[in-house]
N, CA, C and O of each residue as an XYZ file, in Angstrom:
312
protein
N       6.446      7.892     -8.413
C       5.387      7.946     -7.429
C       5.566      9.200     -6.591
O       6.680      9.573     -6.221
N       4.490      9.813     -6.317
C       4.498     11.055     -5.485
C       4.643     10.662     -3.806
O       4.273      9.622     -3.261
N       5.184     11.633     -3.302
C       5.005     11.447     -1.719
C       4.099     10.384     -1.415
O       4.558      9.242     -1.446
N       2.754     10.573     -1.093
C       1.702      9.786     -0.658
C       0.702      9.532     -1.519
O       0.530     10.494     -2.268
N       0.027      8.702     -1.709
C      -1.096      8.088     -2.476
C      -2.224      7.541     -1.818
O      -2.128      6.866     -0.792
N      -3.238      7.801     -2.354
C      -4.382      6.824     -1.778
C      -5.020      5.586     -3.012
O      -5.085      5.621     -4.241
N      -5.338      4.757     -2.195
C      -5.738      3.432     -2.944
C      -6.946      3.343     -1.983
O      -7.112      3.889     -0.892
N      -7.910      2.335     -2.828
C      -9.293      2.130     -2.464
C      -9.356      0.641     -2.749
O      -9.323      0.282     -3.926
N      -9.446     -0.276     -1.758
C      -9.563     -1.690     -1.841
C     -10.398     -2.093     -1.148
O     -10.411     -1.739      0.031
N     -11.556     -3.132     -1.752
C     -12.658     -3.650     -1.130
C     -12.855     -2.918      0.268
O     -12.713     -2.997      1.488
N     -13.321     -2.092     -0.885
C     -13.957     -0.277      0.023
C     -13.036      0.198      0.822
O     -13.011      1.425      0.736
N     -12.374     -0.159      1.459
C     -11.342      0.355      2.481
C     -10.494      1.097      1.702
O     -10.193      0.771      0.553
N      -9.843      2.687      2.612
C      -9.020      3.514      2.028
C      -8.382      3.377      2.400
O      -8.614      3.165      3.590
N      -6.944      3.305      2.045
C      -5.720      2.895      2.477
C      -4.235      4.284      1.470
O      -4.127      4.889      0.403
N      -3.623      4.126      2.493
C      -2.113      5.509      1.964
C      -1.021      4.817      2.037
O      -0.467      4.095      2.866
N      -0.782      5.298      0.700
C       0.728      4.545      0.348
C       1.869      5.211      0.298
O       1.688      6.128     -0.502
N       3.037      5.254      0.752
C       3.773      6.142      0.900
C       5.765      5.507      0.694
O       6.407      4.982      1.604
N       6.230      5.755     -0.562
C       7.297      5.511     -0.492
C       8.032      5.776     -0.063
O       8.166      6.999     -0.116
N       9.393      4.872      0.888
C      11.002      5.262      1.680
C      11.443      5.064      1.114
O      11.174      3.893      1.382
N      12.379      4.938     -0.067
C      13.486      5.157     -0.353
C      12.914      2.866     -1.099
O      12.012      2.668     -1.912
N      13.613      1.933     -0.585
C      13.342      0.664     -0.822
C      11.941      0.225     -0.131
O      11.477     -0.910     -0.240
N      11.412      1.142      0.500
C      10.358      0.207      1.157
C       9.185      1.043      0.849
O       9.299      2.134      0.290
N       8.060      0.537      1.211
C       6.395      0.604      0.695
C       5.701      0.852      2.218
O       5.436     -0.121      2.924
N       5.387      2.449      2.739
C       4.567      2.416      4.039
C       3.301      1.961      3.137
O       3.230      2.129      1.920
N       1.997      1.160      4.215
C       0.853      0.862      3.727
C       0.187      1.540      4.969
O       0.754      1.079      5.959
N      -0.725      2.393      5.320
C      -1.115      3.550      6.559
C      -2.975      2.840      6.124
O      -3.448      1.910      5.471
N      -3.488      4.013      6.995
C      -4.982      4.317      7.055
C      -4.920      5.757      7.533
O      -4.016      6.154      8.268
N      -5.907      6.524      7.094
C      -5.953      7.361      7.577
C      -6.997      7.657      9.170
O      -8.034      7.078      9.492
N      -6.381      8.557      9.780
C      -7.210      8.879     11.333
C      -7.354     10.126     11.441
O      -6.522     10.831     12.012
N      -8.502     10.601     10.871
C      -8.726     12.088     10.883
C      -7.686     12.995     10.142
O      -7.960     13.234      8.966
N      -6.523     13.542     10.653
C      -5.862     14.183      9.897
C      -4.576     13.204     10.674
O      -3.546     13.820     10.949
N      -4.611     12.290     10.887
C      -3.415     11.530     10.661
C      -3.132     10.246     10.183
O      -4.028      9.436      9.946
N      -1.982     10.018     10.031
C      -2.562      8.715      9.439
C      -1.044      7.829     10.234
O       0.164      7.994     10.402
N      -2.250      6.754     10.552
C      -2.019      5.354     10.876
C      -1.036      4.407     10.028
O      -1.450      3.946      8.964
N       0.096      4.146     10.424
C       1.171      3.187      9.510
C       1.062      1.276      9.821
O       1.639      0.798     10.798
N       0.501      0.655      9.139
C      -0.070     -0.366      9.424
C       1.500     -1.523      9.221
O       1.768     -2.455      9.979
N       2.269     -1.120      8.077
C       3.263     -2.053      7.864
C       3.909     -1.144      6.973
O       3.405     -0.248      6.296
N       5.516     -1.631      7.108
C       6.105     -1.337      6.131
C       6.639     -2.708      5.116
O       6.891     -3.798      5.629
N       6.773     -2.433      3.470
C       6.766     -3.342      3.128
C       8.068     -3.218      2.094
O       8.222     -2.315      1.272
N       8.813     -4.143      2.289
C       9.929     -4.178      1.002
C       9.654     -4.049     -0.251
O       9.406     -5.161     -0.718
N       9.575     -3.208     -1.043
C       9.130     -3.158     -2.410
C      10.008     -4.775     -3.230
O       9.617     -5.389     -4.222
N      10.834     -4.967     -2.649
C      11.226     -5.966     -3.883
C      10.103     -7.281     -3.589
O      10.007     -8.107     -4.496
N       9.283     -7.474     -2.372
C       8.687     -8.340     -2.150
C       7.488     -8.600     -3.022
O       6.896     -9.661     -3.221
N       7.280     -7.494     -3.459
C       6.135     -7.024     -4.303
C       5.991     -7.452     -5.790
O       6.688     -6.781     -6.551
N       5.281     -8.367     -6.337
C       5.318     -8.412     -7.915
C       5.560     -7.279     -8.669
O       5.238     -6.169     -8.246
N       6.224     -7.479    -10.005
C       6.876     -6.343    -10.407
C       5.611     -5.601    -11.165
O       5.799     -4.431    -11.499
N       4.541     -6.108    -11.409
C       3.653     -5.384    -11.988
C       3.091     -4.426    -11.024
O       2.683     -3.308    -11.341
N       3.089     -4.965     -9.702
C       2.834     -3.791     -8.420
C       3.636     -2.830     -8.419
O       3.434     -1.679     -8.033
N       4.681     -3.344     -8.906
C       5.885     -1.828     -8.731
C       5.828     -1.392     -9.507
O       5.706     -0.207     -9.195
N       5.824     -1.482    -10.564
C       5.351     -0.368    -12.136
C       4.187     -0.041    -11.501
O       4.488      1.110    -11.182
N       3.366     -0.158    -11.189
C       1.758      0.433    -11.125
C       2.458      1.206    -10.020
O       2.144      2.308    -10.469
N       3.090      1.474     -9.036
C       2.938      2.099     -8.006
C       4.014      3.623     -8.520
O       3.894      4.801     -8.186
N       5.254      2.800     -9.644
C       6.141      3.704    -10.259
C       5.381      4.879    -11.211
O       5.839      5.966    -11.563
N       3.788      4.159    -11.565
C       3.309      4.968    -12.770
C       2.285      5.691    -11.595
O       2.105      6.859    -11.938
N       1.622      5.404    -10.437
C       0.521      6.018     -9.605
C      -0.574      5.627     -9.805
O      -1.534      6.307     -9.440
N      -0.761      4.279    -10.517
C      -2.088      3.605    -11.076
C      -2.465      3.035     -9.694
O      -1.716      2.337     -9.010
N      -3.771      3.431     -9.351
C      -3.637      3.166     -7.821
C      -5.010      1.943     -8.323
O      -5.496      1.154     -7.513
N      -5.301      2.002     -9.317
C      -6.621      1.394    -10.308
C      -5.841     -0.059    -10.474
O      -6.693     -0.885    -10.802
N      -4.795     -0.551    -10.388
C      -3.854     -1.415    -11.159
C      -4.821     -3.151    -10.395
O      -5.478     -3.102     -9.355
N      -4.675     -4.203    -11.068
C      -5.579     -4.791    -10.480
C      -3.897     -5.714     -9.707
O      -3.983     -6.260     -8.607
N      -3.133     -5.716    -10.160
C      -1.654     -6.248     -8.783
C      -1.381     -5.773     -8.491
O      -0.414     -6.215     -7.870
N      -1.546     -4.157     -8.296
C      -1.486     -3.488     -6.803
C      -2.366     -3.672     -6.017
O      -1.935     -3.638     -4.865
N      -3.484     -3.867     -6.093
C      -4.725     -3.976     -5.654
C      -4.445     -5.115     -4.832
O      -4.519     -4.929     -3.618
N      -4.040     -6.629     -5.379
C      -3.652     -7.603     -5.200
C      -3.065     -7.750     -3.875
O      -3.439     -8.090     -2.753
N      -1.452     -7.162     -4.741
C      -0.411     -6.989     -3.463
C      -1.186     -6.137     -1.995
O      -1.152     -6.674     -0.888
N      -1.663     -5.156     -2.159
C      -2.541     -4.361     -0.939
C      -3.240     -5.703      0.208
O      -3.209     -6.071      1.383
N      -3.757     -5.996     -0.949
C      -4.705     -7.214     -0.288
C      -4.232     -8.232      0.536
O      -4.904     -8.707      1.452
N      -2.874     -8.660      0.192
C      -1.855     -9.515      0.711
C      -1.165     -8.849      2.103
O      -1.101     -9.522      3.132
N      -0.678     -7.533      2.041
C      -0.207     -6.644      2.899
C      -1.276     -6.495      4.119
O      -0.926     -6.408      5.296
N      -2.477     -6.479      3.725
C      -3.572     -5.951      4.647
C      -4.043     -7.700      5.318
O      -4.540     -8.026      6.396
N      -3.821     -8.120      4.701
C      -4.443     -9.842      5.321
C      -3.471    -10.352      6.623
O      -3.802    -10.825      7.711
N      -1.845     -9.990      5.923
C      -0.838    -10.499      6.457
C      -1.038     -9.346      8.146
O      -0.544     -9.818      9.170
N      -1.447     -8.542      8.200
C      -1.568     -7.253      9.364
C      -2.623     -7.102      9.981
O      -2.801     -6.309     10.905
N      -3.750     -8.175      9.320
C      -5.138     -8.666     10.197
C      -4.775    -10.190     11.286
O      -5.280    -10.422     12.384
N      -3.573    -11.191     10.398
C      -2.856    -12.628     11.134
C      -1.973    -12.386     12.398
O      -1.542    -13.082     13.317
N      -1.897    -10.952     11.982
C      -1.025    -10.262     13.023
C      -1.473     -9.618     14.589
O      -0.898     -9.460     15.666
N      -2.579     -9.404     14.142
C      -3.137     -8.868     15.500
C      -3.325     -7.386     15.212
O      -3.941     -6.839     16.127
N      -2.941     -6.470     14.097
C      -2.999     -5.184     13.562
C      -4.090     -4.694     13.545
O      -4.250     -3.561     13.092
């Protein structure tokens, strides 16, 4: 996976950005971008992590997992 990525989920654009074990999930704000959660990659189904290892940002369990990440940070008050 490269530095940063963008993914497109039920329309919303969202940047993905790997640390080392963990998964930033951002938005972008003009020319910055917004870090919404960070997420443990092992938490992640492993088909999310191959898709994210290959840059398939198209993958339908990354897509998934996103969806889960972004729900869990709306329960939150995010």
């Amino acid at each position: 996976m490269s530095d940063e990525m963008t993914i497109t989920v039920d329309s919303e654009m969202y940047v993905l950005r790997r640390e080392g074990d963990r998964l930033k999930v951002g938005r972008r704000m003009g020319d910055d971008t917004a870090w919404l959660d960070d997420v443990d990659l092992a938490t992640l189904p492993a088909d999310a992590r191959i898709a994210l290892e290959r840059g398939n940002t198209s993958d339908a369990a990354l897509e998934l997992a996103l969806r889960g990440v972004v729900a869990a940070e709306v329960r939150r008050g995010g």
